[in-house]
C-alpha positions in Angstrom: -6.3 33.8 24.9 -8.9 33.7 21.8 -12.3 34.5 22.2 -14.5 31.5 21.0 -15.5 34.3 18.4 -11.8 34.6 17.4 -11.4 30.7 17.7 -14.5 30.5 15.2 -13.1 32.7 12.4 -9.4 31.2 12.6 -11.6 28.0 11.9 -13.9 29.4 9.2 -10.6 31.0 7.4 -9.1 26.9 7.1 -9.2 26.1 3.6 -10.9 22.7 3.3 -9.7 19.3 1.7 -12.3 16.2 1.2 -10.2 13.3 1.1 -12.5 10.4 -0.7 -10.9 6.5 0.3 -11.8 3.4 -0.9 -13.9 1.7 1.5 -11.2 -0.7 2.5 -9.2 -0.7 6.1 -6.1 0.0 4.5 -7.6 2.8 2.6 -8.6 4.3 5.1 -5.6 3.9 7.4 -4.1 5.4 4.3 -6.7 8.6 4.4 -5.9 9.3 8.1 -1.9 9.3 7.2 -2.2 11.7 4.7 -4.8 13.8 6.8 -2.8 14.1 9.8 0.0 15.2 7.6 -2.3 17.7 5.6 -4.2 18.7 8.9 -0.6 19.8 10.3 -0.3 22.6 8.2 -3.3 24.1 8.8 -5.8 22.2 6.0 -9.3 21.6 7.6 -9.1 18.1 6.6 -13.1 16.1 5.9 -12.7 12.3 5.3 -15.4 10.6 3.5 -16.3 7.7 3.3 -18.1 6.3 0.1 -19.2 2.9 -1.6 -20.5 1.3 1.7 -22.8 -1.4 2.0 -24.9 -2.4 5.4 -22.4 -5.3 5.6 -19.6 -3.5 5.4 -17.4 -2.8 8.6 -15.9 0.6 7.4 -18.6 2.5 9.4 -17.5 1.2 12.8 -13.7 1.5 11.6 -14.1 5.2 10.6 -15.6 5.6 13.8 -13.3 4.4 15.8 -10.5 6.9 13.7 -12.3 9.7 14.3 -12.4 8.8 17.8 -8.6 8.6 18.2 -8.0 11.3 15.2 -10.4 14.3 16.2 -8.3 17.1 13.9 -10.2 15.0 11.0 -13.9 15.3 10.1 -15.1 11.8 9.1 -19.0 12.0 6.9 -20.5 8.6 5.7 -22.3 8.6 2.8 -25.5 7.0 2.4 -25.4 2.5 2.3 -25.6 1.9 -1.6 -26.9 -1.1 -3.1 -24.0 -3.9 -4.1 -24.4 -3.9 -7.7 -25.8 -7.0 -9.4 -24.3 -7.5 -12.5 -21.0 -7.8 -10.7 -19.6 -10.9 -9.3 -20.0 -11.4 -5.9 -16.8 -12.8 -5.2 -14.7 -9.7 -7.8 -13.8 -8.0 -4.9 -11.8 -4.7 -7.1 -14.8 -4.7 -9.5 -16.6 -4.3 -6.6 -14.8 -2.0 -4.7 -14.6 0.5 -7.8 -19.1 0.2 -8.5 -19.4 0.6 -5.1 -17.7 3.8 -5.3 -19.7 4.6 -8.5 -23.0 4.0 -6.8 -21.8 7.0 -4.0 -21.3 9.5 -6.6 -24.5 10.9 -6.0 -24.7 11.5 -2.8 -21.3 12.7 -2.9 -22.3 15.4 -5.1 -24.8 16.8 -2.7 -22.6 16.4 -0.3 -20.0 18.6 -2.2 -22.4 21.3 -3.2 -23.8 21.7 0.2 -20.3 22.1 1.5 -19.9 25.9 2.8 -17.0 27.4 1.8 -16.4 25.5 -1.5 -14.0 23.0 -0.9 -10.6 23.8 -2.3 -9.6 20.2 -3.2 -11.0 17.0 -3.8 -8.4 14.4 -3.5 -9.5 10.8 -4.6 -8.3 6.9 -4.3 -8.0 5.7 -7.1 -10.8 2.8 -6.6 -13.1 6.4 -6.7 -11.7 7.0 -9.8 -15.1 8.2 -11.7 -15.2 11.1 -8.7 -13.3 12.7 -11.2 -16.3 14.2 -13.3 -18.2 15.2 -10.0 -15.3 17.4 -9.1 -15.3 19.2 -12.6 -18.9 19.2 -12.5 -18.7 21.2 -9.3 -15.7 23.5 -10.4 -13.4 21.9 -7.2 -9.8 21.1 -8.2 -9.7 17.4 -8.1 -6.5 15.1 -7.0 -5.5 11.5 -6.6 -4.1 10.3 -3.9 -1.3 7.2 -5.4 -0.8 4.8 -2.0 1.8 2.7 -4.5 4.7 3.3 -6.1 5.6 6.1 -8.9 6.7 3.3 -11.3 3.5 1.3 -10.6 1.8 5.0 -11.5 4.0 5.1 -14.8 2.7 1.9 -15.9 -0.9 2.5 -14.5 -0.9 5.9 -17.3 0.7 4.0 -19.8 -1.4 0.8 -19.7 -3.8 2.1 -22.9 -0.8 2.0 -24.7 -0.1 -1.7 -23.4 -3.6 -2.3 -24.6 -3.1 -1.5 -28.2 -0.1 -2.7 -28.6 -1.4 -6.3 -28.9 -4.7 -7.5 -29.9 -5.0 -10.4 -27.8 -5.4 -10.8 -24.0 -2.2 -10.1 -22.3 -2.2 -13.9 -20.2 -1.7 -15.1 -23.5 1.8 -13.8 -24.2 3.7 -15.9 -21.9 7.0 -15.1 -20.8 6.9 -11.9 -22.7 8.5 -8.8 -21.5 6.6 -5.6 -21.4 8.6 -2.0 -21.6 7.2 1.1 -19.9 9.4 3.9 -20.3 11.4 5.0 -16.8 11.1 1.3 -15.5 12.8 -1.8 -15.8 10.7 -4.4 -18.6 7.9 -6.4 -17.2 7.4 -9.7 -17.6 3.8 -10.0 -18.2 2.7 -12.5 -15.7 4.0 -10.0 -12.9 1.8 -7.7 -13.9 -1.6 -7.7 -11.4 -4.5 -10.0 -12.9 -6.4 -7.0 -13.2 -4.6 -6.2 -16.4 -4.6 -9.5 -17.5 -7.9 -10.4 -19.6 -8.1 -8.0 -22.4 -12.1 -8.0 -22.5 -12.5 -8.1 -18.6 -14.7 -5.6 -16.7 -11.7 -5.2 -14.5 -9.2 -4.2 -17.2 -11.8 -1.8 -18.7 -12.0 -0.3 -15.4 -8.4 0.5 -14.8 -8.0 1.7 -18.7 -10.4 4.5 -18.1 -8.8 5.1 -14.5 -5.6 5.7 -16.7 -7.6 8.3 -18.6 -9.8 9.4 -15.3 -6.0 10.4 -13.6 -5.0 12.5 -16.8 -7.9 15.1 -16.5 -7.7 15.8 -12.8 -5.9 18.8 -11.2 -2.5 16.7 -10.1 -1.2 13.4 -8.9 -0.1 12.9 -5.2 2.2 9.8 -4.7 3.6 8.2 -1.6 6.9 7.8 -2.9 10.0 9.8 -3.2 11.8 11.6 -6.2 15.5 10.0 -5.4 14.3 6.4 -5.0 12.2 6.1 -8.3 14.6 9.2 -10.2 14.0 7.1 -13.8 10.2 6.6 -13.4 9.5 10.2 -12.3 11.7 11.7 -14.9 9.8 9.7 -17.7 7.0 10.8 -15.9 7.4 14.1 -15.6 8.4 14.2 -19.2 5.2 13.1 -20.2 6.4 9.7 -21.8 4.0 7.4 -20.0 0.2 9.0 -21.2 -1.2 8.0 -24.4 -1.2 10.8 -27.1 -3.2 13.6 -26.6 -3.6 13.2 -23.0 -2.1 15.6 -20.9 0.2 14.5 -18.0 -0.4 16.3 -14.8 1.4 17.5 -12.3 3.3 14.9 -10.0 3.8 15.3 -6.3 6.0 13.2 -4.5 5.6 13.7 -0.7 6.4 10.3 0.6 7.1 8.3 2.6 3.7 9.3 4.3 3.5 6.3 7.0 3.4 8.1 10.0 2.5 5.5 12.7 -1.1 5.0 13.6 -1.9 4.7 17.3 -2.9 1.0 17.4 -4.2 -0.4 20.6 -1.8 -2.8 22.2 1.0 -1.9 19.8 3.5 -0.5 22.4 3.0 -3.5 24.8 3.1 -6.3 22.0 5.0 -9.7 23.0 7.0 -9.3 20.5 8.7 -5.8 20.8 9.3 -7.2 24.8 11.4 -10.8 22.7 13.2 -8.3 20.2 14.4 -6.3 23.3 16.0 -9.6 23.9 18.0 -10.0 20.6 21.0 -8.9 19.3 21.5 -6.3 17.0 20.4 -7.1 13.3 20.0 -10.5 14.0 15.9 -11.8 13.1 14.6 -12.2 10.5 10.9 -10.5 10.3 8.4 -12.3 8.0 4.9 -10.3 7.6 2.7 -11.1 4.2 -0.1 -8.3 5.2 -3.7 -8.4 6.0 -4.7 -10.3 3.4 -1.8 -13.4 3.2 -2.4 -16.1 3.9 -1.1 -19.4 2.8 -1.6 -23.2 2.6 -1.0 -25.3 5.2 1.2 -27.2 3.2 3.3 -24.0 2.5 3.2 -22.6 6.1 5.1 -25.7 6.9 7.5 -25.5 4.4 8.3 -21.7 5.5 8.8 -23.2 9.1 11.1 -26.0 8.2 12.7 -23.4 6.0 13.5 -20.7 9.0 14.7 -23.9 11.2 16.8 -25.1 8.7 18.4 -21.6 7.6 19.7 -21.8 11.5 18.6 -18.1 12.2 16.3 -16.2 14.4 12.8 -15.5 13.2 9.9 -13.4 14.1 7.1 -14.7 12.1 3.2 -13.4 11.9 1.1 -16.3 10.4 -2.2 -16.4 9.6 -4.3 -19.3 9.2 -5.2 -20.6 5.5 -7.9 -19.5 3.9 -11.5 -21.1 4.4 -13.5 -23.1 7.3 -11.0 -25.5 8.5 -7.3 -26.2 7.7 -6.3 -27.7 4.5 -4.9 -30.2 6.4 -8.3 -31.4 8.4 -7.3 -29.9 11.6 -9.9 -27.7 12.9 -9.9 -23.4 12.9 -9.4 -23.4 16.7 -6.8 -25.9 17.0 -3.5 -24.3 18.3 -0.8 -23.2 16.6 1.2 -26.0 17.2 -1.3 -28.2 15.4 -0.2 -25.8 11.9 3.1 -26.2 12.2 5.6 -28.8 11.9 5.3 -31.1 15.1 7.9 -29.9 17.5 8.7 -26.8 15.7 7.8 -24.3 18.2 9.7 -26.2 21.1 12.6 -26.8 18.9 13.1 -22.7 17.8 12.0 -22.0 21.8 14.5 -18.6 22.4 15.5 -18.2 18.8 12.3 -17.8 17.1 9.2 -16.0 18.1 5.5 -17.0 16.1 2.7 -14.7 16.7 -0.9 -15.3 14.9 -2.6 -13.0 12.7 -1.2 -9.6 13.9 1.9 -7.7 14.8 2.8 -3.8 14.9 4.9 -4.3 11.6 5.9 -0.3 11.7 7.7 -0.6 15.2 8.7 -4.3 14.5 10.4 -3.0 11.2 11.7 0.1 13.4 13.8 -2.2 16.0 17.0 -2.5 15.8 17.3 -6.1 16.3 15.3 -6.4 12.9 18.1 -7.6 10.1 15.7 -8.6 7.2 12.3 -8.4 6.1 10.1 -11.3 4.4 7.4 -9.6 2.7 4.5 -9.7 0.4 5.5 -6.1 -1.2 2.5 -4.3 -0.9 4.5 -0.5 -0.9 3.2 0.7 2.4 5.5 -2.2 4.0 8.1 -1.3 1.2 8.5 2.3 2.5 8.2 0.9 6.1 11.4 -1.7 5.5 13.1 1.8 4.1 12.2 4.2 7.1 14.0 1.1 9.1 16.9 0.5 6.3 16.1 -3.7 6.6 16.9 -5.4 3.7 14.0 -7.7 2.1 13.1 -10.8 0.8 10.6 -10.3 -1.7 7.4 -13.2 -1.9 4.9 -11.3 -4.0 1.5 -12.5 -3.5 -1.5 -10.5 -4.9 -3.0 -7.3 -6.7 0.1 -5.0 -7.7 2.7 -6.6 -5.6 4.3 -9.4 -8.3 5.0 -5.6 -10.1 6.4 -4.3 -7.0 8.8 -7.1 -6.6 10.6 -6.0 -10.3 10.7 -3.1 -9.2 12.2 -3.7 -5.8 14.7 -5.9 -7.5 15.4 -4.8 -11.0 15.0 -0.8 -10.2 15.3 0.2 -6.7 17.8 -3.1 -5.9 16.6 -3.3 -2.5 15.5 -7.1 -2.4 15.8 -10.7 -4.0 13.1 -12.8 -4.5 11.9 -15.9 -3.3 11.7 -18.3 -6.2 8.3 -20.6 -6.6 6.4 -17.7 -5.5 3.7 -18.4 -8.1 3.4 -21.7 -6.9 5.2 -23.3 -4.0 8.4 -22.0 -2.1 10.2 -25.1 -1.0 11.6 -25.1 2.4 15.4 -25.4 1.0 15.2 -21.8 -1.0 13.5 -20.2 2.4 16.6 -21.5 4.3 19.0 -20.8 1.5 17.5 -17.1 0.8 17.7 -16.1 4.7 21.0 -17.2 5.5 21.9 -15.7 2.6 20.5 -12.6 3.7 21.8 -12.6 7.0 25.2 -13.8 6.6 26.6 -12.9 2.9 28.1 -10.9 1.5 25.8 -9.8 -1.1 23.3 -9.8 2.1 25.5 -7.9 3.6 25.4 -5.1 0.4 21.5 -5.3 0.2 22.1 -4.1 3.8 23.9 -1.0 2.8 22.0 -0.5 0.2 18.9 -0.1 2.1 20.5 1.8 4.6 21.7 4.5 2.2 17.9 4.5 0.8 16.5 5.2 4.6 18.8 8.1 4.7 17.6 9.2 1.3 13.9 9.1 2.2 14.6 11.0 5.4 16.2 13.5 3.7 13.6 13.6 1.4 11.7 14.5 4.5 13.9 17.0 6.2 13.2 20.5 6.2 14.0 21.6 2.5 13.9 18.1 0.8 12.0 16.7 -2.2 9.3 16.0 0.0 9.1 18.4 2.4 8.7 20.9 -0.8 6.6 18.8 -2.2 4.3 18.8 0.1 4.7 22.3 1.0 3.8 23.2 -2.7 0.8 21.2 -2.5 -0.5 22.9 0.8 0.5 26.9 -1.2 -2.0 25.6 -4.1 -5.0 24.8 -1.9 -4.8 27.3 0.6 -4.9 30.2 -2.0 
């Protein structure tokens, strides 16, 4: 057995790795993913946490990860001031100043750290991190939670930007090309890009150019499910000019599953148990979905009518009461259609708010997947091979959905997404998913991806590698 001398140096000869998240919960969640994964082969692993405010909740959330993940070191910077020329209610605006207002105190944080660190890996919200880390001399990467074809167009978006003069809402129905990806039509690109002269759009163009100086770009996809957008990529097609492209890692899928309290002994692992193989439908739009009451009910008539069994997380609408007068703590019941829940009784299962989507998606009684596209639940669907139903919602995901379908082929979409899906297309989409043919070939399809991705990350695969190369780089 080691001396606690011994134990020391084996510590002290770790080669550090600050990890810098966005101060978001899923940012975070995302931080811990990657460090576990990092921490396993041997990286000390520091998470820290920037951009917060004294009414922000990250502090108590990163406390309670470092309680249940004590192989990572968790710092929080100093509480910055919210910045005032930015509008309260511009939450990515704010998320990004926020970030900028740490920079400081992440500086002295990073020159008082003892050995230098050997990386600095960054969200991209902490974009402007980048010039702190070359400041410093410390080998600086971002960490890409989304897709590699939503990082081809995030490079190439400059270009976008002088193509046209004009802001980009304006062009209608026009389709936008980004070499290695299918065309774009420009309203499903996220309303971040969309006013030309926007604080927002400003902020993402000098990302673009932020990404292009730092040491190399870590994504949480997978070489053999994006081949085109990683080969244009790689190439160097997507960066403006005279901007360098740099090095691309692809380690995903990185969702290893966090150990959420209640998750094993959820209701609704105990009612899939229950249910035949492949047969329910799952329908999960993420921590921030919510919808209308008016469109909750049309999604429940819609799963009723399509005649197949559901499992459905639904969260209230958005503000003080229900758009419909009832009140916040009415039931369930009072949401829905009248009679619904007694009428799907046995075939349908509705939970509120929360459900473990990564074991949900996991089961075996899961058949198909309605989802808001955000790419950690993309690459969750994968890892379970279920086919989806694609019902785009917010920030990248209306880009994720041509991907999924025009690229990747692994879902169809839900039409009336931008304004109202009618109860007839839910009901028409899900049978069709459950019981066509061409539901039946998504299924393969998605199947054949899951086996891809965990070859990917097998011992020798894409990823594996990937990763592996990553880990040779920082430790020497």
């Amino acid at each position: 057995m080691a001396t606690p001398s011994e134990s020391q140096d084996k510590k002290a000869e770790k080669r550090v790795v600050i990890y810098v998240p966005a101060v978001t919960i899923s940012h975070l969640i995302a931080s811990v993913d990657l460090g576990e994964l990092l921490a396993a082969h041997s990286l000390e692993v520091s998470i820290v946490v920037c951009g917060r405010t004294d009414d922000t909740a990250a502090g108590s959330f990163a406390d309670g990860l470092a309680a249940a993940h004590p192989q990572l070191s968790f710092h929080l910077l100093p509480y910055v001031t919210r910045p005032r020329d930015v509008p309260a209610d511009d939450y990515v605006v704010q998320t990004f100043e926020l970030a900028r207002a740490s920079n400081s105190d992440l500086r002295e944080f990073l020159r008082a750290a003892s050995p230098s660190p050997a990386a600095l890996v960054l969200d991209f919200f902490c974009g402007s991190a980048v010039d702190v880390g070359a400041e410093l001399g410390i080998p600086t990467y971002f960490f890409f939670t989304s897709s590699i074809s939503g990082l081809a167009e995030l490079l190439y978006h400059p270009l976008i930007h002088e193509q046209t003069s004009i802001s980009l809402r304006h062009l209608g129905g026009e389709l936008l090309h980004v070499p290695g990806i299918a065309p774009i039509p420009v309203d499903d690109l996220p309303a971040a890009y969309q006013d030309r002269d926007s604080l927002v759009n400003r902020l993402f163009l000098a990302l673009s150019e932020q990404m292009c100086n730092s040491h190399g770009l870590v994504v949480n996809s997978f070489r053999s499910l994006e081949p085109r957008a990683t080969d244009a990529m790689v190439a160097g097609l997507c960066t403006p000019p005279g901007r360098r492209t740099p090095p691309l890692h692809c380690i995903g899928p990185v969702i290893k599953s966090l150990e959420e309290v209640g998750a094993n002994g959820h209701e609704c692992l105990a009612w899939l148990d229950a249910q035949p193989e492949a047969s329910v439908v799952f329908l999960c739009f993420g921590s921030m979905g919510r919808f209308s009451a008016e469109q909750t009910r049309h999604v429940a008539r819609g799963l009723e009518m399509s005649g197949q069994r559901f499992l459905w997380v639904v969260r209230r609408p958005p503000g003080g009461e229900e758009d419909d007068g009832q009140k916040p703590d009415a039931g369930l019941g009072a949401l829905l259609p009248e009679g619904f829940l007694a009428r799907t009784k046995g075939k349908g299962l509705v939970v509120e708010a929360w459900a473990p989507q990564r074991e949900v998606l996991a089961h075996g009684a899961v058949g198909g997947f309605v989802t808001h596209c955000g790419w950690n639940s993309v690459l969750e669907a994968i890892m379970g091979g279920v086919p989806m139903l694609a019902w785009p919602m917010y920030a990248e995901q209306r880009m994720n959905k041509v991907f999924l379908v025009e690229d990747l082929r692994l879902a169809v979409p839900l039409e009336g997404y931008k304004e109202t899906v009618k109860d007839e297309e839910v009901a028409a989409k899900v049978k069709w998913l459950m019981e066509s043919d061409g539901g039946r070939e998504l299924r393969e399809r998605t199947r054949a991806a899951m086996r891809e991705a965990k070859e990917a990350l097998s011992d020798g695969g894409e990823s594996s590698t990937a990763l592996l190369e990553l880990v040779r780089l920082w430790k020497m």
